[in-house]
C-alpha positions as CSV (number, residue, x, y, z in Angstrom):
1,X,-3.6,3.7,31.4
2,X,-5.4,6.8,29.9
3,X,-4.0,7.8,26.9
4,X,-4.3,11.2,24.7
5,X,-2.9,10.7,21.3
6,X,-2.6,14.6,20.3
7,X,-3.3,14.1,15.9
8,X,-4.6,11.4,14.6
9,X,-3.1,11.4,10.9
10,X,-1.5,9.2,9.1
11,X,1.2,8.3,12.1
12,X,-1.0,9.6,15.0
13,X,-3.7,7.5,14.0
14,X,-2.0,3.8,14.0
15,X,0.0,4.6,17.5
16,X,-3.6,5.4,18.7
17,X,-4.8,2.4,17.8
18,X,-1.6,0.4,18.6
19,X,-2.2,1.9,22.3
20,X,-5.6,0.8,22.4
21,X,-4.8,-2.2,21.2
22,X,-2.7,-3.1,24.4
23,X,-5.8,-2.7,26.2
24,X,-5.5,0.9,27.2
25,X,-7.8,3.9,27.3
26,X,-7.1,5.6,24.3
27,X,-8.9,9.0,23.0
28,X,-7.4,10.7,20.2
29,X,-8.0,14.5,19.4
30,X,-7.9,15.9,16.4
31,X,-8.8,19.5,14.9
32,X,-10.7,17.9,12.0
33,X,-14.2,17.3,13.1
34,X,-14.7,14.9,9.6
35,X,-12.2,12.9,10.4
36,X,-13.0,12.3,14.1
37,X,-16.5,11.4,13.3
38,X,-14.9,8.8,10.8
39,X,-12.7,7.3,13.7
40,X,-15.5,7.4,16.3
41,X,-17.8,5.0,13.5
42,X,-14.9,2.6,13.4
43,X,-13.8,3.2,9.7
44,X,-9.9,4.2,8.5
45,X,-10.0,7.7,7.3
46,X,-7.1,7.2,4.4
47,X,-6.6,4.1,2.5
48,X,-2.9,1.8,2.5
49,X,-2.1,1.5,5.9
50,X,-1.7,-2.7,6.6
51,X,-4.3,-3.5,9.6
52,X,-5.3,-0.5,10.4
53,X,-9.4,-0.4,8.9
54,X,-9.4,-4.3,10.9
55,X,-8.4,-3.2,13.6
56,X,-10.5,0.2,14.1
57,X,-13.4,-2.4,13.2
58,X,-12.9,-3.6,16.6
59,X,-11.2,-1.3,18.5
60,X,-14.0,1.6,18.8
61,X,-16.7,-0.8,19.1
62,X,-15.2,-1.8,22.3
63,X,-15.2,1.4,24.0
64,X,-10.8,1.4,24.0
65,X,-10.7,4.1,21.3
66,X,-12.8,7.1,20.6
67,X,-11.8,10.5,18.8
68,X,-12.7,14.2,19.7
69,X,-12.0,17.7,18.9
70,X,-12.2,18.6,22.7
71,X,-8.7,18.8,23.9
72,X,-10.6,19.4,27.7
73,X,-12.4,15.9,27.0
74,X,-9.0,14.2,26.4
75,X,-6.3,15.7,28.1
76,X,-7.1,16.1,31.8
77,X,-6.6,13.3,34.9
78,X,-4.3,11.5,31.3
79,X,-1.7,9.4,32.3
80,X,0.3,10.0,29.0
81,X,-0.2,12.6,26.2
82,X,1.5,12.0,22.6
83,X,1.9,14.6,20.7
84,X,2.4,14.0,16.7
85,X,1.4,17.3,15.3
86,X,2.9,18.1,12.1
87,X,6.0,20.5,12.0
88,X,6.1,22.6,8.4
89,X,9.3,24.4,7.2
90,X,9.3,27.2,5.0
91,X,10.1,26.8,1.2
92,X,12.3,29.5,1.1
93,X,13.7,30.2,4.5
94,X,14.0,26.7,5.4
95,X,13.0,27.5,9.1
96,X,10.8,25.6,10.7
97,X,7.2,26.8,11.1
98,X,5.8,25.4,14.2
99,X,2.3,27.4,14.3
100,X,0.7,24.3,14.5
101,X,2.2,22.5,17.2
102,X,2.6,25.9,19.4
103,X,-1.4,25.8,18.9
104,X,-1.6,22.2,20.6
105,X,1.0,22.7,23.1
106,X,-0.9,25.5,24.4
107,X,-4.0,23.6,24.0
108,X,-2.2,20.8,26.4
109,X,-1.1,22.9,28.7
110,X,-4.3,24.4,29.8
111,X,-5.6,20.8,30.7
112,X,-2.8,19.3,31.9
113,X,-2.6,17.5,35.2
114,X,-0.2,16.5,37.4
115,X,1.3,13.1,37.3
116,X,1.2,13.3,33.5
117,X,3.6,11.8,30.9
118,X,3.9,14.2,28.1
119,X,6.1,12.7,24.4
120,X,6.7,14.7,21.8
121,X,6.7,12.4,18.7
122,X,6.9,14.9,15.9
123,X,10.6,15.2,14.9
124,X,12.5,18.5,16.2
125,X,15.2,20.9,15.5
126,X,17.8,20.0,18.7
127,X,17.0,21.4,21.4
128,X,13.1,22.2,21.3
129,X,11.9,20.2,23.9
130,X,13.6,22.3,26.4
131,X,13.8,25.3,25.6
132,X,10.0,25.8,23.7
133,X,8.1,23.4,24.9
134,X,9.2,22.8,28.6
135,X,8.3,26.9,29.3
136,X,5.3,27.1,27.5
137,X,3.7,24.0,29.3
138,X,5.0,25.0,32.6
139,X,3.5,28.9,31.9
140,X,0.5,27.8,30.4
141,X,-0.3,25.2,32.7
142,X,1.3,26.8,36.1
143,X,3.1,23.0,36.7
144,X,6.3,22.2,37.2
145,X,8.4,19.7,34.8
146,X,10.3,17.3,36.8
147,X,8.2,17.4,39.6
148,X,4.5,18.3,38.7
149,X,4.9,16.1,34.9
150,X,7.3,14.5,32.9
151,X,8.3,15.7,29.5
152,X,10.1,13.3,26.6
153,X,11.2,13.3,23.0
154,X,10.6,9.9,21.7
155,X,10.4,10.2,17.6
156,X,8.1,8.1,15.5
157,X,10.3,6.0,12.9
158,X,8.1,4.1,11.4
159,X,6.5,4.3,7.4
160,X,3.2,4.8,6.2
161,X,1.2,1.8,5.3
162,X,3.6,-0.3,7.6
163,X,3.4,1.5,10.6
164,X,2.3,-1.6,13.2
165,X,5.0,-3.9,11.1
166,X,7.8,-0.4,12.1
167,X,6.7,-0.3,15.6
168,X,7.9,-3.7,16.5
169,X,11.1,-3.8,14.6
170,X,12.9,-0.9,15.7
171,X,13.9,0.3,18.7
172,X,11.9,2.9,20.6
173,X,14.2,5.6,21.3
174,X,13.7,8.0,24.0
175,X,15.3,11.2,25.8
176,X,13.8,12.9,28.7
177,X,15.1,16.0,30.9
178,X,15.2,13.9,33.8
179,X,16.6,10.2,35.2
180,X,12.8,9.9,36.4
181,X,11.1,11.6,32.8
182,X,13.0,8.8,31.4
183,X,12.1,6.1,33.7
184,X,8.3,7.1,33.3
185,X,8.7,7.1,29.4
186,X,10.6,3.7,29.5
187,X,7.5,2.6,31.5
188,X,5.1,3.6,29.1
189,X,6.3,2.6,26.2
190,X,7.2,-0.7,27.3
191,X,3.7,-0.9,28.0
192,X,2.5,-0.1,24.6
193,X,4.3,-1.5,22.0
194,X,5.1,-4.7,21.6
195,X,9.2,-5.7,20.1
196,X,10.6,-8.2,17.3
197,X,13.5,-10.2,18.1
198,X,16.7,-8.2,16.8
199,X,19.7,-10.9,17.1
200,X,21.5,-8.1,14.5
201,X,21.5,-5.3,17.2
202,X,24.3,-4.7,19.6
203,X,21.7,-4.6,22.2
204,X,17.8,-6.0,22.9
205,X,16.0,-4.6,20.5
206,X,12.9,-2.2,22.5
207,X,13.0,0.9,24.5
208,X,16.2,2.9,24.5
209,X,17.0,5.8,26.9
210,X,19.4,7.9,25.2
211,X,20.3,10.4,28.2
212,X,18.6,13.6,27.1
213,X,16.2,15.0,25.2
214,X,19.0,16.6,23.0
215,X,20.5,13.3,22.1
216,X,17.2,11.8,21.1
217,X,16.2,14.8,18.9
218,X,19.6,14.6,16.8
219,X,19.4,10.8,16.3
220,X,16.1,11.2,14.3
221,X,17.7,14.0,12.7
222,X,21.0,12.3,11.7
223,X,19.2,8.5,10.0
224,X,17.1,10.9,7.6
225,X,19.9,13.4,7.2
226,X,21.8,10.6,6.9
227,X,19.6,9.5,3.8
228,X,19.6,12.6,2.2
229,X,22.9,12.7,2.0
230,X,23.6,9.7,0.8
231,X,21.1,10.6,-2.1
232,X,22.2,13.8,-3.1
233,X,25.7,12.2,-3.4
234,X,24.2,8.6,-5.4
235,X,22.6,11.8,-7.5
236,X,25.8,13.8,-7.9
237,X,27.4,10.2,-8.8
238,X,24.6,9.8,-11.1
239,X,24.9,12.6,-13.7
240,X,28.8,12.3,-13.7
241,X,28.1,9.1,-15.1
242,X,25.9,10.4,-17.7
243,X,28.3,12.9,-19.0
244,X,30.9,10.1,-18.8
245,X,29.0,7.3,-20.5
246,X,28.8,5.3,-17.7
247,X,25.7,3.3,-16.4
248,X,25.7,4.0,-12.8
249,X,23.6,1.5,-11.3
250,X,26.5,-1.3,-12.1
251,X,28.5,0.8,-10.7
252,X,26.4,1.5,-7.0
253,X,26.2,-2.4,-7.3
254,X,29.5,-3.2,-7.6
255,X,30.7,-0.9,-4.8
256,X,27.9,-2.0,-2.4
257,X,29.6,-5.1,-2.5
258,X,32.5,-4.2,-0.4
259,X,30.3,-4.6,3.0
260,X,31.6,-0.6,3.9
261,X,29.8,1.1,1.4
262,X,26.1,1.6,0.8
263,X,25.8,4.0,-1.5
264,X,21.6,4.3,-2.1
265,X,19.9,4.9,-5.6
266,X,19.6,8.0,-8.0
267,X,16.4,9.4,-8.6
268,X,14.3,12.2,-10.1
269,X,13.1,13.3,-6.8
270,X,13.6,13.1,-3.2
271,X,10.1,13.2,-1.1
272,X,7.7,12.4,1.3
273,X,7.1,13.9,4.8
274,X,10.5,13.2,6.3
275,X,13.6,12.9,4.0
276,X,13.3,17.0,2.4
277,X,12.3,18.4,5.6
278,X,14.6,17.0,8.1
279,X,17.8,18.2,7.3
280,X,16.4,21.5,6.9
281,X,15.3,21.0,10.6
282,X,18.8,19.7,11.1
283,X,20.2,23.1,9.4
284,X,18.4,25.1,11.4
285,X,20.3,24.0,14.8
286,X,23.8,23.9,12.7
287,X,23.8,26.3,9.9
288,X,27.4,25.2,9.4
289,X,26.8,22.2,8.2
290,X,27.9,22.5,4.3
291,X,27.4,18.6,3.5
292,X,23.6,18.6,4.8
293,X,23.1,21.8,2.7
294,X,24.7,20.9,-0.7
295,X,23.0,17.5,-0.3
296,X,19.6,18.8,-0.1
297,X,20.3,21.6,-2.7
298,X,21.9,18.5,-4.7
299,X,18.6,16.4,-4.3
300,X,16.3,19.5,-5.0
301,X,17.2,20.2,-8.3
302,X,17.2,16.9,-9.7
303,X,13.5,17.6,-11.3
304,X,15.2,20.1,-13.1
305,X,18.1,18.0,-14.2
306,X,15.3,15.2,-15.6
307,X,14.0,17.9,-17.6
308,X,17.3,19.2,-19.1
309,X,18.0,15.0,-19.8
310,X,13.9,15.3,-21.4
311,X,14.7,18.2,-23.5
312,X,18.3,17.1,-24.5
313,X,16.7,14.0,-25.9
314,X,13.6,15.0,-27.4
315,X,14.4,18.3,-28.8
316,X,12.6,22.0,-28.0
317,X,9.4,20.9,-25.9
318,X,6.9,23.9,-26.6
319,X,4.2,22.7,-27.3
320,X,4.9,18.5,-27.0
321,X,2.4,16.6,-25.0
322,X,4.4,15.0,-22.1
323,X,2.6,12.4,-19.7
324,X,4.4,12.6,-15.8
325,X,3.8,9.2,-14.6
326,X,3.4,9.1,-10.7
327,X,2.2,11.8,-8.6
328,X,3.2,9.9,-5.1
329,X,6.7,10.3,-3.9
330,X,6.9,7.1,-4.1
331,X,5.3,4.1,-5.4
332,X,2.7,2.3,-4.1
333,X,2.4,5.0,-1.7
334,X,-1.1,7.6,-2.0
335,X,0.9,10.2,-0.8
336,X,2.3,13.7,-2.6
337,X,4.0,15.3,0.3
338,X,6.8,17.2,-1.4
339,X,6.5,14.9,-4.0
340,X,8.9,15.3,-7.3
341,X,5.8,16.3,-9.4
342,X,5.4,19.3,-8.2
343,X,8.8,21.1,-9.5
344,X,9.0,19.0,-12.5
345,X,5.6,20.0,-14.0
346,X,6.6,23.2,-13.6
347,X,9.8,22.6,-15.1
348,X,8.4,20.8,-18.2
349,X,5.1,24.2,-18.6
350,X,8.2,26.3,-18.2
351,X,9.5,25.2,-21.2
352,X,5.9,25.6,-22.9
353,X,5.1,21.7,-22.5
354,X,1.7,20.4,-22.6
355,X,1.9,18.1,-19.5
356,X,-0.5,15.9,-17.9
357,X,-0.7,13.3,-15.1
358,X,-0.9,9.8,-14.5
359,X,-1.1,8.2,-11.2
360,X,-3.0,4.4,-10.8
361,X,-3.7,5.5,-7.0
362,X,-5.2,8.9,-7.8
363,X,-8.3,9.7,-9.5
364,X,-8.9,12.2,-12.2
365,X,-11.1,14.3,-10.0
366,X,-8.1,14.2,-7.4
367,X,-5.4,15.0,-10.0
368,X,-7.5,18.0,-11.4
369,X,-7.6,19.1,-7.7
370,X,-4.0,19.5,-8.3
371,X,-4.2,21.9,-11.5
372,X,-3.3,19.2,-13.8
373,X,-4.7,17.3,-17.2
374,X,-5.2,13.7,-15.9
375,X,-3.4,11.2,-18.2
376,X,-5.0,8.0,-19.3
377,X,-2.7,5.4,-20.9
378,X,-3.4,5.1,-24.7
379,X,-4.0,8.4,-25.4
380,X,-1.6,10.2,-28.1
381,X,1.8,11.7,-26.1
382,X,5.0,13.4,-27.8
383,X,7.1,12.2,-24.4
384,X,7.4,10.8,-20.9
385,X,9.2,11.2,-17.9
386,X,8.1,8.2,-14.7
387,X,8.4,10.2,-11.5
388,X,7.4,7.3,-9.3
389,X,8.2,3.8,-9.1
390,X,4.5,2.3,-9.2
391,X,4.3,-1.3,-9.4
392,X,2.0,-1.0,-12.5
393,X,4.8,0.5,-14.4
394,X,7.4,-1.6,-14.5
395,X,5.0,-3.5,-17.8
396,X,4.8,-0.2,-19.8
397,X,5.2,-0.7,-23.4
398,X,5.0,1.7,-26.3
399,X,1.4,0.4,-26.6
400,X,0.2,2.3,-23.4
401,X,2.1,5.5,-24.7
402,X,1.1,5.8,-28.1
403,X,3.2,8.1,-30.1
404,X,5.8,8.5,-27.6
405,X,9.3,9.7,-29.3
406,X,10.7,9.6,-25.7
407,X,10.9,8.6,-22.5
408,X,13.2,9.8,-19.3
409,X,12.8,7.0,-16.5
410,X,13.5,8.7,-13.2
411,X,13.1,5.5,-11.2
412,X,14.4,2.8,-13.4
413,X,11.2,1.1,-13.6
414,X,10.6,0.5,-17.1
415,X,12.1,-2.1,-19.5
416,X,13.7,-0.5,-22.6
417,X,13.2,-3.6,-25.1
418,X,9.2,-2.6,-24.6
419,X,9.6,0.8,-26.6
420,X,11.4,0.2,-30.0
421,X,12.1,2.7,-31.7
422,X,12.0,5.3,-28.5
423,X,15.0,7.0,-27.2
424,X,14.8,5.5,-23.8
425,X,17.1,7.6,-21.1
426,X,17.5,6.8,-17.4
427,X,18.7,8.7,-14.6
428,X,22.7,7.6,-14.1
429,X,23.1,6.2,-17.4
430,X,24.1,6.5,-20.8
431,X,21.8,7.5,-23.4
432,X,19.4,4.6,-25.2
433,X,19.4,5.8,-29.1
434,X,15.9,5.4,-30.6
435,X,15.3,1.9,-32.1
436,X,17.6,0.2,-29.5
């Protein structure tokens, strides 16, 4: 097959190459001209994704995959087009902003062809991929969907840096606006991606037609909302414990072992390109959903709360020298999409703190980029607060944060017994008195 993979970032890119690697025709587009002439030499334009440089090493040099910024070089005469443009929603409206992926649908549309598969990848508010992007490809292009081309939702579910590993253990779902859109995306994916044995699942783990569009759109919405929620309440759990003296990680543990509950972990900050931004998708097709709301609002002001826990421990903070550790949403991941560092360094200036940043996969250049004071371990620092759970933390001692008084661990990373004499306080627990 000939296949147009429409964005070739950090998801776009690996399906790309997991195409090609099938043995199709793959030719990716992509806005930015830097990063397409990276692709088209065979090198990995972002570090930490497993297989991905090896396999671009090989791939381009063959002739399966090339890049462009010519949608009329990639889309016509295409026998399937994935779109995973990114979707934005507003900080402060919470609506979706989809400026970007209008731009490419139209872009689609005025090369399309007939007897084109076209699968929407990026994740949806319910309903979009009839009622916006069926009309604007069938205007734009003068084709008819159903008859003229086929148009699915089939969402990505996969995590950066172990995209190829996602791609064969879960199921592929999809949802089309027709029995035959849904044949030809069964087709098609079944000829793409290869699937792990699944003994666990009710049914063969690979592609699964879910009956509409509609159906397939709310099932990526409801596991992250799902998530969420189950955060923002592990959070709410969280600093009831505190107030009650109560370490709630024994507690999560011991109620996770009844095989009904699986409450997840506490945390400092929820981020990362899907787990903040989907229920707000979500929110936008059912404004009446109060749990999805209080959840997220629950999740979003836990920056704040790690700074009221700072404060409460350390005293006033004008003027204290406080070392964030982690930039990344999450560790071992170079990644700071609505990352927890963000609202807690403005948390901790608000309060006239001195702050500056630590993050092993970021350099200084990188972090100044950011409008912060990079942070190198044994320099002097009044306080701490670990916003991400890098693997390099977990051996932090008071040696590497010299002249710390104390220390708020967001991730329950860090081992207590290696800062005598520091007031030690963790997200869900009790507070550590200085010298325990």
């Amino acid at each position: 097959m000939k296949i147009a993979v429409v964005a070739l970032g950090k998801i776009g890119l690996p399906l790309a190459v997991q195409f090609a690697s099938k043995g199709h025709e793959v030719v990716g587009v992509d806005t930015n001209a830097d990063l397409v002439a990276t692709v088209n030499e065979g090198r990995e334009p972002f570090p930490g994704e497993a297989e991905l440089d090896d396999r671009l090493g090989e791939l381009v040099p063959s002739g399966r995959l090339r890049a462009t910024t010519d949608y009329a070089d990639a889309i016509p005469a295409a026998d399937a087009v994935v779109v995973v443009v990114p979707l934005f929603v507003h900080d402060d409206t919470w609506e979706p902003d989809f400026a970007w992926m209008d731009s490419a649908t139209r872009s689609i549309g005025e090369h399309l062809t007939p007897g084109t598969l076209v699968s929407y990848e990026t994740t949806l508010p319910v309903g979009t991929t009839r009622t916006r992007w069926k009309p604007m490809l069938e205007e734009i292009s003068g084709l008819t969907e159903g008859a003229d081309f086929h148009l699915v939702f089939s969402p990505e579910r996969v995590l950066t840096g172990r995209v190829f590993a996602d791609l064969r253990k879960y199921p592929k779902l999809v949802g089309a606006l027709s029995e035959e859109g849904a044949a030809k995306a069964t087709e098609f994916y079944e000829a793409v991606l290869d699937f792990d044995d699944r003994p666990d699942l009710a049914r063969p783990n690979g592609v699964w037609d879910l009956g509409s569009a509609e159906a397939s759109e709310l099932a990526k919405l409801a596991e992250t909302t799902y998530r969420d929620v189950n955060i923002g309440l592990a959070n709410q759990f969280a600093r009831f414990a505190e107030r009650s003296g109560i370490d709630i990680y024994q507690v999560i543990e011991a109620s996770n072992s009844q095989p009904y509950s699986h409450i997840h972990s506490p945390g400092v900050a929820v981020g990362g390109h899907c787990i903040p931004v989907y229920p707000r998708l979500y929110l936008w097709s059912d404004p009446q959903a109060t749990v999805v709301r209080a959840a997220r609002e629950a999740n979003m002001g836990m920056p704040e709360h790690a700074t009221i826990l700072l404060e409460g421990a350390h005293g006033d903070l004008a003027g204290a020298r406080v070392a964030v550790l982690g930039a990344s949403y999450r560790g071992g991941v170079k990644e700071t999409a609505f990352s927890g560092v963000f609202p807690l360094v403005a948390a901790l200036r608000d309060r006239g703190a001195e702050v500056l940043v630590h993050d092993p996969l970021f350099s200084d250049a990188e972090l100044a980029g950011f409008g912060w004071r990079p942070y190198h371990f044994g320099t002097e620092v009044d306080a701490a607060v670990v916003q991400a759970d890098h693997a390099d933390y977990r051996d932090l001692s008071s040696a590497d944060l010299p002249g710390v008084r104390t220390i708020v661990d967001g991730r329950r990373v860090t081992d207590p017994s290696r800062f005598p004499g520091v007031t030690h306080r963790v997200i869900g627990t009790a507070v550590v008195g200085a010298g325990s």
